[in-house]
Structures are given as C-alpha cells and as structure tokens.
SELODREN-242543 format. One record per atom (N, C-alpha, C): atom name; x, y, z. Coordinates in pm, 1 decimal, decimal comma. Example, Ala and Ser with C-alpha at 12.3 -4.5 7.8 and 13.67 -1.06 7.14 Angstrom:
// residues 2
+-------+----------+----------+----------+
: atome :       c1 :       c2 :       c3 :
+-------+----------+----------+----------+
:     N :   1319,0 :   -569,0 :    780,0 :
:    CA :   1230,0 :   -450,0 :    780,0 :
:     C :   1320,0 :   -330,0 :    780,0 :
:     N :   1285,0 :   -225,0 :    708,0 :
:    CA :   1367,0 :   -106,0 :    714,0 :
:     C :   1290,0 :      3,0 :    787,0 :
+-------+----------+----------+----------+
// end
This chain:
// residues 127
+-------+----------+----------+----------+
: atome :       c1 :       c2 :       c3 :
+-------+----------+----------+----------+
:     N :     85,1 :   -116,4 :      0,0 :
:    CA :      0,0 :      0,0 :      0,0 :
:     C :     89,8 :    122,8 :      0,0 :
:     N :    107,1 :    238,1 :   -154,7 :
:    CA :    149,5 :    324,3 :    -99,9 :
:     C :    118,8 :    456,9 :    -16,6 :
:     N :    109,3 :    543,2 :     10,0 :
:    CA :    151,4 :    692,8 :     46,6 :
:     C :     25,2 :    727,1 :     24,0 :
:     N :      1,2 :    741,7 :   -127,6 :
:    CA :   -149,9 :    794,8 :   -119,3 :
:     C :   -314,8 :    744,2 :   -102,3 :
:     N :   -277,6 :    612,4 :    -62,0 :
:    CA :   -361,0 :    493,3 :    -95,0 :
:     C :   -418,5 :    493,0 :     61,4 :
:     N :   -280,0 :    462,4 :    147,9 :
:    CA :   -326,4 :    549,9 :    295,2 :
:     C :   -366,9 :    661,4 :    324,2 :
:     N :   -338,5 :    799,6 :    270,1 :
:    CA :   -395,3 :    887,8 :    300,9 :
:     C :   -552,3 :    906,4 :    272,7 :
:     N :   -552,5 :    841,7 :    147,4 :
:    CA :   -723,7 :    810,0 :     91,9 :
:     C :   -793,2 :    767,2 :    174,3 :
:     N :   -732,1 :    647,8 :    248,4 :
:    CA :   -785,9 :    568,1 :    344,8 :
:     C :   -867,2 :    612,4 :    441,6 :
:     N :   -735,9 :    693,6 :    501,0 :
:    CA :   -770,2 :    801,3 :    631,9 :
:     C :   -860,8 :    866,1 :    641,8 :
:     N :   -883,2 :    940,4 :    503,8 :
:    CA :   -966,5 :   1068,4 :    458,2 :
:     C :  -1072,1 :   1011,9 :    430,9 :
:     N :  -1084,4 :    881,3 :    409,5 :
:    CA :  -1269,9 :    860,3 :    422,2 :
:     C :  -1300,2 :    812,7 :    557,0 :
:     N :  -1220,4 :    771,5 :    647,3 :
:    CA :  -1273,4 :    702,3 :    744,2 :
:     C :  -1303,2 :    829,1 :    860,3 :
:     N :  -1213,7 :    949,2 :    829,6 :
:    CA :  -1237,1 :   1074,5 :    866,2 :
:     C :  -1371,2 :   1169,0 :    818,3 :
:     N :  -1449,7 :   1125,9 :    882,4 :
:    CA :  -1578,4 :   1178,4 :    834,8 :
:     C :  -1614,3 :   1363,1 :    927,0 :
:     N :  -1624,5 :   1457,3 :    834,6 :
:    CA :  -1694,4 :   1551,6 :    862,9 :
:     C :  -1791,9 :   1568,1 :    988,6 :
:     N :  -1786,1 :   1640,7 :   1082,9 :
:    CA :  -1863,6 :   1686,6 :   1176,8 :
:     C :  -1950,0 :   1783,0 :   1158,2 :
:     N :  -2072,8 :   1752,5 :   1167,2 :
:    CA :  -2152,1 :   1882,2 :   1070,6 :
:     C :  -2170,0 :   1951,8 :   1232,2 :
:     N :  -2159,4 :   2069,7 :   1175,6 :
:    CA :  -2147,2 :   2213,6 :   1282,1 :
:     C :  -2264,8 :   2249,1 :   1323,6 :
:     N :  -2349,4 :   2300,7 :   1419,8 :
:    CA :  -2471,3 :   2365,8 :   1412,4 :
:     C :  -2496,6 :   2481,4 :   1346,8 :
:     N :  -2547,4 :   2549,3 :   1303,0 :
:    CA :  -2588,6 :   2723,5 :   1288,8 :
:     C :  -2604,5 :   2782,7 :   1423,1 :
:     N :  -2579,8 :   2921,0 :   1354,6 :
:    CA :  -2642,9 :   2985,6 :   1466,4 :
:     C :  -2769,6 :   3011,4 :   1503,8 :
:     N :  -2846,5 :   2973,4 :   1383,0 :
:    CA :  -3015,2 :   2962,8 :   1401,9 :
:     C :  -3037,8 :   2824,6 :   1453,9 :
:     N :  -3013,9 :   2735,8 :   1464,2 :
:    CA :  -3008,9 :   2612,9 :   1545,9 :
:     C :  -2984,5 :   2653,3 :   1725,9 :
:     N :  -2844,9 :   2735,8 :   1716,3 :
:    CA :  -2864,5 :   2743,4 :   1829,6 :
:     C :  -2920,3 :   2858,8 :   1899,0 :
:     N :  -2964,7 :   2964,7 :   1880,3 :
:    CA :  -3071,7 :   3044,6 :   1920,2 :
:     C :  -3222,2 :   2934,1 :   1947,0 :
:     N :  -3257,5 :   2880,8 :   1886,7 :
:    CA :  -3409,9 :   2783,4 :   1852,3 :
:     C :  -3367,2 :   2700,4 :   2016,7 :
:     N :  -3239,0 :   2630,0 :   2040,3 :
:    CA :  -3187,0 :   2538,3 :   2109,7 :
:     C :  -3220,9 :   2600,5 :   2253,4 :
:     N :  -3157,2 :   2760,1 :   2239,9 :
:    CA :  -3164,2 :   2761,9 :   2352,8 :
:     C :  -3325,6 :   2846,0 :   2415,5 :
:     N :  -3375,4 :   2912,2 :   2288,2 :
:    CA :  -3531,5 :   2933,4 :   2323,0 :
:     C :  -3619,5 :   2848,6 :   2391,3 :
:     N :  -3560,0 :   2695,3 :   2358,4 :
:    CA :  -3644,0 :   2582,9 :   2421,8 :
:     C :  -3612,4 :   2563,7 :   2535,5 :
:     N :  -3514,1 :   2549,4 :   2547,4 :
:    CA :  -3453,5 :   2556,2 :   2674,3 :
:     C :  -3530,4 :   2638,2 :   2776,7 :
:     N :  -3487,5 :   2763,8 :   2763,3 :
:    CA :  -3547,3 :   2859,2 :   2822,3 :
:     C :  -3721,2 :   2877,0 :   2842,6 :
:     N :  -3768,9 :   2842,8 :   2735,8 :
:    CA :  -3961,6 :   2820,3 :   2802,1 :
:     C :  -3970,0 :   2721,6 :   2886,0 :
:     N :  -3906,9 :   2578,6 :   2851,6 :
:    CA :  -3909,0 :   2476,1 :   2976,4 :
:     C :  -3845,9 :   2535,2 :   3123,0 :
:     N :  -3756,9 :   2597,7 :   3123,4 :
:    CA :  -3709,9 :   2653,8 :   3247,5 :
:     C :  -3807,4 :   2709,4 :   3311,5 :
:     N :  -3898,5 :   2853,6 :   3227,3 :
:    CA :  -3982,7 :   2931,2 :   3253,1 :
:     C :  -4132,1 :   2849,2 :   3286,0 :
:     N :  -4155,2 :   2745,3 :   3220,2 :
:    CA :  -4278,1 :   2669,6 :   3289,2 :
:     C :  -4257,6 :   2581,4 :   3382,0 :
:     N :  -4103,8 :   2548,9 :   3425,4 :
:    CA :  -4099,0 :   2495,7 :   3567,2 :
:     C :  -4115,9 :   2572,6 :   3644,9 :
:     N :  -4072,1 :   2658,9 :   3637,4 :
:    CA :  -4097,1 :   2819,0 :   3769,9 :
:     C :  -4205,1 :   2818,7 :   3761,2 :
:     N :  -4305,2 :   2877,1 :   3682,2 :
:    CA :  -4422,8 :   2881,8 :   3714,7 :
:     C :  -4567,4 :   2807,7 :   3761,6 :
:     N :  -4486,6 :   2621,2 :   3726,4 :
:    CA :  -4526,7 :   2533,2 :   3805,2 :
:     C :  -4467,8 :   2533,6 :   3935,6 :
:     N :  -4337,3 :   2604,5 :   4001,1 :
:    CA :  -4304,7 :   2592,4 :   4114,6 :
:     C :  -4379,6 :   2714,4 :   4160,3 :
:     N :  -4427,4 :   2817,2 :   4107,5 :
:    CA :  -4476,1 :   2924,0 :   4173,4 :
:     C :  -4616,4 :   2909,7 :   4257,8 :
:     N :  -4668,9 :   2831,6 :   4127,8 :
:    CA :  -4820,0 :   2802,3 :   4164,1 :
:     C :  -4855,0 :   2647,9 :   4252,9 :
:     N :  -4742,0 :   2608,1 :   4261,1 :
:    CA :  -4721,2 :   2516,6 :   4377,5 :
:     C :  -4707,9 :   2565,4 :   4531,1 :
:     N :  -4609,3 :   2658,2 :   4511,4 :
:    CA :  -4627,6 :   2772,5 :   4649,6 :
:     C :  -4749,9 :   2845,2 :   4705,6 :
:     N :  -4805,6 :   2887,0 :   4571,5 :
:    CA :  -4924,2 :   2938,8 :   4584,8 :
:     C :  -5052,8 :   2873,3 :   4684,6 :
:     N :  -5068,1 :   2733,9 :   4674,2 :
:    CA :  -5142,7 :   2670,7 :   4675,5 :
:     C :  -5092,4 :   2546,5 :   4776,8 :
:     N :  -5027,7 :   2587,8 :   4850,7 :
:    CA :  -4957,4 :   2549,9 :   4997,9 :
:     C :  -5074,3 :   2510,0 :   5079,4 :
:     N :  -5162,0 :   2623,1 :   5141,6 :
:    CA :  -5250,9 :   2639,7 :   5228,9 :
:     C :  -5350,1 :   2548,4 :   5212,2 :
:     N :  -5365,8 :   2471,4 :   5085,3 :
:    CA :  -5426,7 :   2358,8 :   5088,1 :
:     C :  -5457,2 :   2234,8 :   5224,3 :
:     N :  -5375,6 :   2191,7 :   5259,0 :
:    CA :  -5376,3 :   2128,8 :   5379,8 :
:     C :  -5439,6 :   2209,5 :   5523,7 :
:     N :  -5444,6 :   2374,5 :   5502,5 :
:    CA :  -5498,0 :   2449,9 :   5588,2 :
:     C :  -5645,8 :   2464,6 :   5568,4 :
:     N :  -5685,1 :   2469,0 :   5446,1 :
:    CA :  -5812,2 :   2464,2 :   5443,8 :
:     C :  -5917,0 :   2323,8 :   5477,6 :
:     N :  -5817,9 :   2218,0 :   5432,2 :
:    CA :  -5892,3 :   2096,5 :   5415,8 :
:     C :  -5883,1 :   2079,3 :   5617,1 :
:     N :  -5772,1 :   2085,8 :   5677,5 :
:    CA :  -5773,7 :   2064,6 :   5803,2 :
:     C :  -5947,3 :   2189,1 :   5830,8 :
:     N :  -5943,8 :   2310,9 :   5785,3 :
:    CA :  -6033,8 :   2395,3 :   5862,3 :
:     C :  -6161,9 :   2321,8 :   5795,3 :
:     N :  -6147,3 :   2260,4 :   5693,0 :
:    CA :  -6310,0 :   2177,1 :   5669,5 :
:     C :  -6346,5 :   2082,5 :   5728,3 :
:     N :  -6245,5 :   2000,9 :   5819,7 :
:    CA :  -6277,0 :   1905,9 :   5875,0 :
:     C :  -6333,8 :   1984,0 :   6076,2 :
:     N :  -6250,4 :   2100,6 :   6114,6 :
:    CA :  -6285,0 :   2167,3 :   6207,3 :
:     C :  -6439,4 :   2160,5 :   6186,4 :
:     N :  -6475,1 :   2259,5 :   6128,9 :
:    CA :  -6574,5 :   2332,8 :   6063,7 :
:     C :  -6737,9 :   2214,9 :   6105,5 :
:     N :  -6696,7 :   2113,5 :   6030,2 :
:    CA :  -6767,6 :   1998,4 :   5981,8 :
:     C :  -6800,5 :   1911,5 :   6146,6 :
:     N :  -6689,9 :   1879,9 :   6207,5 :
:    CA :  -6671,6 :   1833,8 :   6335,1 :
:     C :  -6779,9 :   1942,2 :   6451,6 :
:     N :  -6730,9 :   2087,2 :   6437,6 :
:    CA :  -6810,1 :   2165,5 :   6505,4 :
:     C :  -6999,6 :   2169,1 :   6465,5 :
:     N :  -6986,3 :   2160,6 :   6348,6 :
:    CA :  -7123,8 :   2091,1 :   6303,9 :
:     C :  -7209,1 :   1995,7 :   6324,2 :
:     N :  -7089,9 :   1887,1 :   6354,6 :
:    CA :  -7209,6 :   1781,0 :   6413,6 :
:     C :  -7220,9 :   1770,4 :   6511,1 :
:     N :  -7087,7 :   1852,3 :   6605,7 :
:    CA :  -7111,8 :   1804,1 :   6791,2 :
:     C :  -7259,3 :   1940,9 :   6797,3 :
:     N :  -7282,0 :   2055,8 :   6721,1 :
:    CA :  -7342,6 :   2125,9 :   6771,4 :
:     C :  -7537,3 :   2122,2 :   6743,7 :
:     N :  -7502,2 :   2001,8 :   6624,7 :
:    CA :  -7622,3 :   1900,0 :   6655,6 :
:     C :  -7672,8 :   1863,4 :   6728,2 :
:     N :  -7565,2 :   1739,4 :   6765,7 :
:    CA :  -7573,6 :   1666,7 :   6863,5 :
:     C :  -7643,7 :   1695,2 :   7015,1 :
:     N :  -7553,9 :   1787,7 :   7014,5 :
:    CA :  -7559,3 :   1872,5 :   7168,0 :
:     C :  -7643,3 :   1944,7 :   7169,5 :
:     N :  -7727,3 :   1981,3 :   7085,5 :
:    CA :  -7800,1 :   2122,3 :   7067,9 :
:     C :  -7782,7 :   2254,4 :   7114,5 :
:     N :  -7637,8 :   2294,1 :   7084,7 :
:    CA :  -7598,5 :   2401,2 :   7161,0 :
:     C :  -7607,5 :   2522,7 :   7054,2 :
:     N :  -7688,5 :   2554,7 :   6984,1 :
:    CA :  -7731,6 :   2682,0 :   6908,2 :
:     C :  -7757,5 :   2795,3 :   6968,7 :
:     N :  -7572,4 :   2838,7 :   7014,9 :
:    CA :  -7568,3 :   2961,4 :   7047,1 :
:     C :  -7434,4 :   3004,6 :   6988,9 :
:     N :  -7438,0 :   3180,3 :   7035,2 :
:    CA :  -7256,8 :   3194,5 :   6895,3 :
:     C :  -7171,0 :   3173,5 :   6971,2 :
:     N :  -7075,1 :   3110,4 :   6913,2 :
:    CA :  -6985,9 :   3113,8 :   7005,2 :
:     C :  -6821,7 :   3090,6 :   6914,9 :
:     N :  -6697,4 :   3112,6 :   6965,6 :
:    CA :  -6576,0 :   3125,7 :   6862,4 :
:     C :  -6471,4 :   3009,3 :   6925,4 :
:     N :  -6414,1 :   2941,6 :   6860,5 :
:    CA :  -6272,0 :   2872,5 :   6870,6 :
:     C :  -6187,9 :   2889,9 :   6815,0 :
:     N :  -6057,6 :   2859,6 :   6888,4 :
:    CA :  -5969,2 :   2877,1 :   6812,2 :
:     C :  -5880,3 :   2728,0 :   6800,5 :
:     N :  -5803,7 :   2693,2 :   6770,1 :
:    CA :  -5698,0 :   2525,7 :   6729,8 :
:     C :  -5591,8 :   2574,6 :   6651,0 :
:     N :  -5558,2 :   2613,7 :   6720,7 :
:    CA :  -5386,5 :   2623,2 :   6630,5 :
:     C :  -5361,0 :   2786,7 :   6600,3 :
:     N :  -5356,9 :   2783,0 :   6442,2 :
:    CA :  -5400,6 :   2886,7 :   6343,0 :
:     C :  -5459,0 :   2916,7 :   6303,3 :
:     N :  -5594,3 :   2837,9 :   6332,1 :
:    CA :  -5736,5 :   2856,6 :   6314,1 :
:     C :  -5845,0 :   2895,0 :   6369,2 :
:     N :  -5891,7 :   3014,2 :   6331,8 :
:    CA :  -5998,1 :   3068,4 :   6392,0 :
:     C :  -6112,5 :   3028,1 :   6372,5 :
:     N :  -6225,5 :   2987,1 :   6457,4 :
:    CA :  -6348,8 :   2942,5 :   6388,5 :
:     C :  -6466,0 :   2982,2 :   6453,9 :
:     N :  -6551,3 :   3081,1 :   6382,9 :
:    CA :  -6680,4 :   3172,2 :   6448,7 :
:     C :  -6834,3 :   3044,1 :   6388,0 :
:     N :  -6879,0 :   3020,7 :   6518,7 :
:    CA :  -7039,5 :   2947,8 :   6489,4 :
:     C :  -7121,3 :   3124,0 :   6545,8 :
:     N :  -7205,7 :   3089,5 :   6420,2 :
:    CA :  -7301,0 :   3142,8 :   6436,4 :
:     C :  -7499,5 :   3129,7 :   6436,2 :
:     N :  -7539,3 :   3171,2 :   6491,3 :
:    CA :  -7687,7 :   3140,2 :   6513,9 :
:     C :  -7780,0 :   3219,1 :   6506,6 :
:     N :  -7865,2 :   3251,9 :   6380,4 :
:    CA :  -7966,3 :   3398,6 :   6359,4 :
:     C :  -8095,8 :   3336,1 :   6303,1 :
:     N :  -8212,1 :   3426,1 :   6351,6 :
:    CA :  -8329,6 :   3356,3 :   6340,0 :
:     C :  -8349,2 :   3369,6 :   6151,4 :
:     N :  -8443,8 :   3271,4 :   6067,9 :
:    CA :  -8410,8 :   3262,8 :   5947,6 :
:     C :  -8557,9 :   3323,4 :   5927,7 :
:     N :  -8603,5 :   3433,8 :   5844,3 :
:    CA :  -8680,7 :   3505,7 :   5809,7 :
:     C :  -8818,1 :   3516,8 :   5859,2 :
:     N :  -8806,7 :   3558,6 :   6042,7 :
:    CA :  -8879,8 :   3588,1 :   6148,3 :
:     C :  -8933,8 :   3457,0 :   6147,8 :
:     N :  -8912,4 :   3338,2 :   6122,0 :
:    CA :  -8972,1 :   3228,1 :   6163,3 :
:     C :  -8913,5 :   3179,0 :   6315,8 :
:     N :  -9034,2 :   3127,5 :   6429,2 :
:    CA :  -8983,1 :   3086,4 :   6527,6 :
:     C :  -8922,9 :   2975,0 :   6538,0 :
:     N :  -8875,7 :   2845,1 :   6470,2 :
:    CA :  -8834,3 :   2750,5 :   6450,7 :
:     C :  -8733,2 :   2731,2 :   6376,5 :
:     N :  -8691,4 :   2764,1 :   6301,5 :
:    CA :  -8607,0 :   2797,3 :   6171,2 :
:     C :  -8494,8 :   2902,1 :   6141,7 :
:     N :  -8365,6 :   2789,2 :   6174,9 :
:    CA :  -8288,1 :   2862,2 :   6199,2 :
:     C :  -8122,4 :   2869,9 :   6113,6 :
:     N :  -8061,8 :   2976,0 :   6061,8 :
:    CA :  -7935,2 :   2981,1 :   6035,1 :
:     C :  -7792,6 :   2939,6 :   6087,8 :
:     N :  -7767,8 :   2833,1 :   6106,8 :
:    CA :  -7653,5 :   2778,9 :   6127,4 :
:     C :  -7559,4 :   2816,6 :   6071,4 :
:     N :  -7420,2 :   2899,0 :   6084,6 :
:    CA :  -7275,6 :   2934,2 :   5981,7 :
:     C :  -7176,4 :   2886,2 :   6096,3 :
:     N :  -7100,0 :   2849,7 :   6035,3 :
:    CA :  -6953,7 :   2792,3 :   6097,0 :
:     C :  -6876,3 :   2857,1 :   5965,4 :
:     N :  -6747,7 :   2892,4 :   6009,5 :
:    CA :  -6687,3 :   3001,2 :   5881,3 :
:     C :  -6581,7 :   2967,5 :   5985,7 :
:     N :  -6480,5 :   2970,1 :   5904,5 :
:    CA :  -6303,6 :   2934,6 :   5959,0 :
:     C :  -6240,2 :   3042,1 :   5868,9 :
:     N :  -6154,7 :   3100,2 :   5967,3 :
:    CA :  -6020,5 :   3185,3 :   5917,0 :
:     C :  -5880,0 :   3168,3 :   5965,8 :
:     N :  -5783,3 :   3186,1 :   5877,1 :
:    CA :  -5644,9 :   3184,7 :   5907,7 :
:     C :  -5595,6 :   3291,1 :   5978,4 :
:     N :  -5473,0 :   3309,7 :   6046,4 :
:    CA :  -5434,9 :   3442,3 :   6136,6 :
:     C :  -5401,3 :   3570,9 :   6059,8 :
:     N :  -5442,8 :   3568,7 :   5894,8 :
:    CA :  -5429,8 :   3679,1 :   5848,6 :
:     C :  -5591,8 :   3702,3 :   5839,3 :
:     N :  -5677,3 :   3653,6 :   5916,2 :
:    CA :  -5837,4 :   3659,3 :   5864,4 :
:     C :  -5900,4 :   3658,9 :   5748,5 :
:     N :  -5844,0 :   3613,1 :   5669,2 :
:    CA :  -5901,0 :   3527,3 :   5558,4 :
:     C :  -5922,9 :   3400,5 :   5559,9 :
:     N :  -6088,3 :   3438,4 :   5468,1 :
:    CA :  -6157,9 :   3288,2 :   5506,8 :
:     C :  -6104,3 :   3179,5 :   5445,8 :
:     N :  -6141,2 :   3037,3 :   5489,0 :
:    CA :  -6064,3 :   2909,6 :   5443,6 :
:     C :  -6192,7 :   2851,7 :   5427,7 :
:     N :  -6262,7 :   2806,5 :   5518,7 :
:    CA :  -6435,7 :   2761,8 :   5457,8 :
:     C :  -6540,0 :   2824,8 :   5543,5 :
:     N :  -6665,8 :   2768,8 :   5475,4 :
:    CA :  -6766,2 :   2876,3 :   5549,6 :
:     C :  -6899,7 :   2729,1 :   5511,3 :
:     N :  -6986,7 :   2704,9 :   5623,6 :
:    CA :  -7067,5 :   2605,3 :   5636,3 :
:     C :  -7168,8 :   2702,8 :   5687,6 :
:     N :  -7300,1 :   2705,2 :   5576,3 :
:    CA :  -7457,5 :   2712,3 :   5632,2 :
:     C :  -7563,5 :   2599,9 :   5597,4 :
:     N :  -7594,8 :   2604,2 :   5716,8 :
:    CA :  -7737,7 :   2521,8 :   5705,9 :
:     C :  -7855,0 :   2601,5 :   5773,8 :
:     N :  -7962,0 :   2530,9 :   5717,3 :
:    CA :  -8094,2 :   2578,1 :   5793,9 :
:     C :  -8164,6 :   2457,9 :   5882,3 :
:     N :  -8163,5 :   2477,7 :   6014,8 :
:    CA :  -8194,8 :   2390,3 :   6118,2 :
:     C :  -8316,1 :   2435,7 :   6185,6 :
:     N :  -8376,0 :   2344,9 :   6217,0 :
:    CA :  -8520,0 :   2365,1 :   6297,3 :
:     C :  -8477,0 :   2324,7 :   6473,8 :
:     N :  -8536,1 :   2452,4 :   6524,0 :
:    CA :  -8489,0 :   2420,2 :   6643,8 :
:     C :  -8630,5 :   2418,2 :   6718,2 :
:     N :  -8676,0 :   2330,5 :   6780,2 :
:    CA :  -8850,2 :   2357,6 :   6811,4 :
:     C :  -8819,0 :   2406,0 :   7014,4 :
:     N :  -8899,6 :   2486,0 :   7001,6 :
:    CA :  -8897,9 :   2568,7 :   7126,2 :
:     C :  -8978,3 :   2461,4 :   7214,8 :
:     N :  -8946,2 :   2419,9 :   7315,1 :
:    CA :  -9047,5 :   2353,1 :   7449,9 :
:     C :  -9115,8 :   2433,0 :   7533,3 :
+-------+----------+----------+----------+
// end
C-alpha cells in the first residue's frame, strides 16, 4: 500500500462533523429557556397553593363543630380557636320564623381570611 492509498484511506474514514448554525442554536436555547420558565411557574403556583392542607384541616374543624353542635343542641354563637385557626359558629333567626334557623360555621387563618364557610338551615322547636 502506498503513500497515497493510505492517506485516501484516512480521509474517508475521517468523516466531517456537521457544525450547528447559529439559528439552530438560538431555537436550542429558546427551548430551553420556556421549559425553564414553565418549571418556575409550576413551582410558583405550587407555592401558591400550599394552604391547601390548611383549608382541608379547617373543613374538617368546621364539619366536626357541626355535628357536635347537633348533637348537643348548643345553638348559640360562640368562637374557637386550634392552632391557626380561627373558627366563628353562628346562630340567627331565618326570616322571622320561630323555629327555623341559620346555622354558619366560617373558619379563618391568622391573616383573617376565610378558608371555609358552612350554612345550614336547622329547625330548632322551642319547648
């Protein structure tokens, strides 16, 4: 084999590296960059929506204060608190009827914003 027979050789087995553009890589890194930008804003609105576990805990308060105040028949106002949670029962007569009555249980966080709010209409019969 001479001289040029090897170099031939070489030179095909040496294959070309095709280069990107620069419009390739602008496009490359645009993508890049929206996926970045919609993880943040899935991490944002993940933060956002934290208090979840605060509300569902104040629905179960809420719900609990509801049925002991069944139970018990204690339909009068009255407020608790559990933790970080504020929780106002309330009791108002329902459109001058003597029997018929407005039940609200409403829960707030320590910035006083509401988390849930429970009405019913209950009959309370006078003896």
């Amino acid at each position: 084999m001479n001289k040029s027979q090897k170099l031939q050789l070489i030179h095909t087995k040496i294959q070309k590296l095709k280069a990107s553009t620069l419009v390739e890589t602008i496009v490359a890194m645009l993508i890049v960059t929206i996926a970045f930008s919609l993880a943040l804003l899935l991490m944002v609105n993940i933060g956002k929506n934290s208090n979840n576990s605060l509300k569902t805990k104040a629905y179960f308060l809420t719900n609990n204060i509801f049925v002991q105040t069944k139970a018990e028949n204690t339909f009068v106002d009255q407020e608790y608190t559990y933790g970080n949670i504020f929780i106002k029962k309330t009791v108002k007569a329902y459109e001058n009827n003597d029997e018929l009555f407005q039940l609200n249980i409403s829960a707030y966080d320590k910035q006083n914003h509401k988390l849930f709010e429970q009405n019913e209409l209950v009959i309370i019969e006078n003896d």
